[in-house]
Structure formats: structure tokens, C-alpha cells
Backbone bond lengths (Angstrom), bond angles and torsions (degrees), N, CA, C in turn:
res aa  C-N    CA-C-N  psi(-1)  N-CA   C-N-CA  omega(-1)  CA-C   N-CA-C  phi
1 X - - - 1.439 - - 1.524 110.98 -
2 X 1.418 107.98 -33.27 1.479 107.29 175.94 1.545 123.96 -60.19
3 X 1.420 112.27 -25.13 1.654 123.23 171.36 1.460 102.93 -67.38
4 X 1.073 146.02 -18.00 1.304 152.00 -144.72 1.986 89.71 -93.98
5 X 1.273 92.21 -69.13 1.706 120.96 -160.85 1.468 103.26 -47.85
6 X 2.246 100.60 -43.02 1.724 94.49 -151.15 2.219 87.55 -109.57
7 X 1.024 103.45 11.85 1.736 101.06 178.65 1.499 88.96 -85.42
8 X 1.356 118.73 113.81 1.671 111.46 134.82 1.113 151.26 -46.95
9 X 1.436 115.68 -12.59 1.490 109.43 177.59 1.203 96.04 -102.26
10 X 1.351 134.72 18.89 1.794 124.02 169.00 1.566 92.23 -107.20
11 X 1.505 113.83 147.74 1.553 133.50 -164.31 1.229 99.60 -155.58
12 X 1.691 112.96 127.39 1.454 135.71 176.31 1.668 94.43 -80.49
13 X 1.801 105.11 -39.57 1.685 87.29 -164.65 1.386 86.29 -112.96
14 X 1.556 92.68 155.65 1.436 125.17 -164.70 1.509 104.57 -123.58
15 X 1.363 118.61 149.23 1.569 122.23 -173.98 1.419 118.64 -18.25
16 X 1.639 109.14 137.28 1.645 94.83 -172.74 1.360 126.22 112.03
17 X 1.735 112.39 -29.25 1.160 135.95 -159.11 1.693 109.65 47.15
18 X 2.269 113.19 40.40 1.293 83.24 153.00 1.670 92.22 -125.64
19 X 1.556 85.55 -165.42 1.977 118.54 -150.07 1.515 93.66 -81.85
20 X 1.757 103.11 142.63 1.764 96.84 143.72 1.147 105.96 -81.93
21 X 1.627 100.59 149.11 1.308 157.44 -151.88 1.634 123.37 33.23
22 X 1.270 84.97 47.39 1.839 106.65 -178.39 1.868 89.86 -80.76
23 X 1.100 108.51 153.49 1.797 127.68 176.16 1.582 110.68 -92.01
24 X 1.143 119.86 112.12 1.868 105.25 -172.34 1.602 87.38 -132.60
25 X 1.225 100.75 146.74 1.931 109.16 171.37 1.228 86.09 -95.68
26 X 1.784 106.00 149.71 1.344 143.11 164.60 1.888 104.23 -73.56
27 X 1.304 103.52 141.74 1.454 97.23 -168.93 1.682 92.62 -130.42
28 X 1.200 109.96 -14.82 1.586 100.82 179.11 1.400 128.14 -93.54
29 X 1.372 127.30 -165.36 1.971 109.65 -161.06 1.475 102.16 -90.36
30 X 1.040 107.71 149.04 1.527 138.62 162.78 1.316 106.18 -7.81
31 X 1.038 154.81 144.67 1.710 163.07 -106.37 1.788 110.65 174.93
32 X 0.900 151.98 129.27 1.506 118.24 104.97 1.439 94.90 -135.23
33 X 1.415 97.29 151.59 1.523 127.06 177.99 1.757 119.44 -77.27
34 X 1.317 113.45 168.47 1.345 112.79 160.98 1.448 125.41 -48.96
35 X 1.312 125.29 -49.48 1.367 140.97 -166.20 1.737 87.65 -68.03
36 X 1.267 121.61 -20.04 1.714 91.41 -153.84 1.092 115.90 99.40
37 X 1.520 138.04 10.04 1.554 140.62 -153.35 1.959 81.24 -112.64
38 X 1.065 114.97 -171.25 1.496 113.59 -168.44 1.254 90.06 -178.53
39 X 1.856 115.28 151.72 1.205 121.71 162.87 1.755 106.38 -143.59
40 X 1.325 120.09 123.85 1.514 109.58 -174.00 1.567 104.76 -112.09
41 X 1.235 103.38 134.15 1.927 111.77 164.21 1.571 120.88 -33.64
42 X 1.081 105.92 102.31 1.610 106.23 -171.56 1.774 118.43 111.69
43 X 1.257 119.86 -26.20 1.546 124.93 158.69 1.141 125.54 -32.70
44 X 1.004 125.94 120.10 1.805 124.93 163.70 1.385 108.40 -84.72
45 X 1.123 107.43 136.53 1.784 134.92 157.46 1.129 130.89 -136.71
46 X 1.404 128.37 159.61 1.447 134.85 179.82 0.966 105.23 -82.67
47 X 1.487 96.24 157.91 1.638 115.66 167.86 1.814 101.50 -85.08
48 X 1.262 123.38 115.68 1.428 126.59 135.81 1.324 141.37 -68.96
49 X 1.113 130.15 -30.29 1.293 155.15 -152.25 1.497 122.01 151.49
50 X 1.790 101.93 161.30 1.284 109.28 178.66 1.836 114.86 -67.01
51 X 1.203 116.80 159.69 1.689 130.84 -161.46 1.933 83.74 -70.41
52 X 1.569 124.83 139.38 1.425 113.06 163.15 1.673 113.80 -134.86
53 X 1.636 106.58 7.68 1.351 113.21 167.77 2.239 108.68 -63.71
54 X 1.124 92.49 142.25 1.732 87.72 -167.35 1.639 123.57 -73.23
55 X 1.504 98.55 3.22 1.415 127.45 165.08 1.492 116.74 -64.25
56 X 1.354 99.30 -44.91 1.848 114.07 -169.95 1.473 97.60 -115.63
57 X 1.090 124.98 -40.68 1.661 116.52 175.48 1.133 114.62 -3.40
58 X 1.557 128.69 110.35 1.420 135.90 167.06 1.613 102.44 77.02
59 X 1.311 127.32 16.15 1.585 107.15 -175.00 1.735 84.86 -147.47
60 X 1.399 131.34 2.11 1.108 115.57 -175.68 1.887 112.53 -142.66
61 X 1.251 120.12 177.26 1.193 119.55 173.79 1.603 119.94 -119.39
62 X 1.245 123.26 176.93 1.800 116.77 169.16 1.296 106.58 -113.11
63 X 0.959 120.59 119.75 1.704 131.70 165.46 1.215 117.79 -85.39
64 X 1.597 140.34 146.52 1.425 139.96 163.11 1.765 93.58 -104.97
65 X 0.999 115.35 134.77 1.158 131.15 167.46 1.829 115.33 -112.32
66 X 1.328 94.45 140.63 1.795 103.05 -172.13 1.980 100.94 -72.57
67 X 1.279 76.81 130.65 1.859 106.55 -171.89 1.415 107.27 90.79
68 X 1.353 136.99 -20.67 1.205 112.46 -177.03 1.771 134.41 -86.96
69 X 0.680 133.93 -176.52 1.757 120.58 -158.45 1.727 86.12 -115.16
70 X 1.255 131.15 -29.37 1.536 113.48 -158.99 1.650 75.83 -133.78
71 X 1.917 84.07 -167.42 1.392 94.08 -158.23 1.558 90.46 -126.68
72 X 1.916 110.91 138.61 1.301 130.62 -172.35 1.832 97.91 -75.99
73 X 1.453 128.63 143.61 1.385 124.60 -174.27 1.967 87.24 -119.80
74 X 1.460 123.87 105.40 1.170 135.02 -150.94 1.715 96.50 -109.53
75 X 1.453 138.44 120.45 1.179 161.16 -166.53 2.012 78.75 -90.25
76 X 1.615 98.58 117.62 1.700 129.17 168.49 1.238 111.77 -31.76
77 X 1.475 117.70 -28.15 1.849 115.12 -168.08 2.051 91.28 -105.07
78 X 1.209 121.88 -7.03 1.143 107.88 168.63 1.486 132.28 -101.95
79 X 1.450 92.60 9.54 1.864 106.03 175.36 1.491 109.83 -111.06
80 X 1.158 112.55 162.53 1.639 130.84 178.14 1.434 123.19 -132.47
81 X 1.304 153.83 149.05 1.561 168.53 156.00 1.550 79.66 -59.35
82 X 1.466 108.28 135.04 1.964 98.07 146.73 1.590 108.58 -83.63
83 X 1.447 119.64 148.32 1.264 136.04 -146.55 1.899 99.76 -76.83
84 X 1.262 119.36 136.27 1.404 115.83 177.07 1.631 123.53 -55.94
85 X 1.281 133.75 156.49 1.302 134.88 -165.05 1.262 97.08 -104.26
């Protein structure tokens, strides 16, 4: 675990300055894909990793969303923090 902490090219935060497996709501319109994968306005998903389609490259993140089989690659202005209590 200690190689993890002191290697630099391994990164907890991912484009955006947020975390894997941070919770972010989807803020953009309603989705579904070929596969059957789906994304709805207002959904929460995790962060998996940084976005690497060349669309979002460096400006976006990947979310897993509950029920879907793959992972949504989400453009930075369409995600959100849920708001502190």
C-alpha cells in the first residue's frame, strides 16, 4: 500500500480535482445508449476514473451508475458535489 501513496503517477483525484469513488449527480439530459446503459438528469454516480474518450479527455470524468453494465464518461460542466448538510 505504501507504493500506492509515494508513486506519482498513481492519483486518487481525477480531472476536476474530484476523488475515486466520490458520488457526483449528473446534471445533463437524459441519455440512453446503444448497449441499454442509461443516464438520467439528477442520478448519482461514482467516480471511477478520469473521462479517456477524446471528446472528454482532460475535461471530463467516468461515472458507474446503479443498473448500468459500463461506465458513463461525463463532460466537468455536467457533474455536481451533492451540496453539504
Amino acid at each position: 500500500m505504501d507504493e500506492i501513496f509515494s508513486n506519482p503517477s498513481c492519483s486518487w483525484v481525477v480531472s476536476g480535482g474530484y476523488m475515486l469513488g466520490e458520488k457526483l449527480f449528473f446534471t445533463g439530459p437524459n441519455e440512453t445508449f446503444a448497449n441499454g446503459d442509461k443516464v438520467v438528469h439528477g442520478q448519482q454516480g461514482e467516480v471511477v476514473g478520469p473521462a479517456t474518450l477524446e471528446s472528454v479527455k482532460g475535461k471530463g470524468v467516468a461515472l458507474r451508475f446503479p443498473g448500468n453494465e459500463g461506465v458513463v464518461e461525463c463532460h466537468l460542466t455536467n457533474v455536481l458535489r451533492p451540496r453539504s448538510a
